[in-house]
N, C-alpha and C positions, 0 to 999 in steps of 0.2 A: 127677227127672232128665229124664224124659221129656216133661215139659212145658217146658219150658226148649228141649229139643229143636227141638218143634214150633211153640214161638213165636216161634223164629229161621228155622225153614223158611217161617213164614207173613212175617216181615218181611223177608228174602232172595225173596220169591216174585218171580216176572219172568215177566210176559205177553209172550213171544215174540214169537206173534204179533201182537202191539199199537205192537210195536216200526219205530217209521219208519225211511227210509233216513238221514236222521241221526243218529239213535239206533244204527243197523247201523254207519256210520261212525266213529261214537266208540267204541264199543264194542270197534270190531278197531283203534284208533288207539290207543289204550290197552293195548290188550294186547300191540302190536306194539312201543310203546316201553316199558311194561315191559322186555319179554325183550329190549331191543337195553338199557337198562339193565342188567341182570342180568349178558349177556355184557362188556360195558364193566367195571364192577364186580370182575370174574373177569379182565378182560386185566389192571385197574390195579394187583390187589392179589397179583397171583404174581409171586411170586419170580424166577422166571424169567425176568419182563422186565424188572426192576429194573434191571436196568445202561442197556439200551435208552430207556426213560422218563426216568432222570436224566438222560442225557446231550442230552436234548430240552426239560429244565427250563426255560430261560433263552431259548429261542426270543423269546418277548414283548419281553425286554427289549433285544434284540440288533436288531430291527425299529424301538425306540424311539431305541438309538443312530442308525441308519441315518439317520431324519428329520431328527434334529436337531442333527447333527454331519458325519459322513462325508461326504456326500453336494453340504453346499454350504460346503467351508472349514472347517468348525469355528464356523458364525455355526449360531446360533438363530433359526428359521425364525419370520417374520414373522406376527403373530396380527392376523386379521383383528374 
């Protein structure tokens, strides 16, 4: 068991200090959009906004009428 242990500590190992400022910047880019995932995740999947969320479902499609009906007559916008 304990080798199993240490052959994951050795292939997880991370030289800190070896790390560029690139490397720094991924590293917290990554973690930053992890956890804004996480709370996302947590807004979309309670209950408690269900009503809030559905009522915003159709947004996309309500923008698609606007272009191609409302806006000029009821003609279908010219494709270039």
């Amino acid at each position: 068991m304990w080798s199993i242990v240490n052959s994951l500590k050795e292939y997880f190992h991370t030289d800190w200090g070896a790390m560029t400022a690139s490397d720094w910047v991924g590293t917290i880019l990554t973690v930053v959009i992890f956890l804004l995932m996480i709370v996302a995740y947590f807004q979309v999947f309670r209950p408690k906004n269900r009503e809030k969320l559905e009522s915003k479902r159709f947004i996309p499609f309500e923008e698609d009428n606007q272009v191609s009906g409302e806006k000029n007559g009821g003609k279908q916008p010219l494709s270039r």
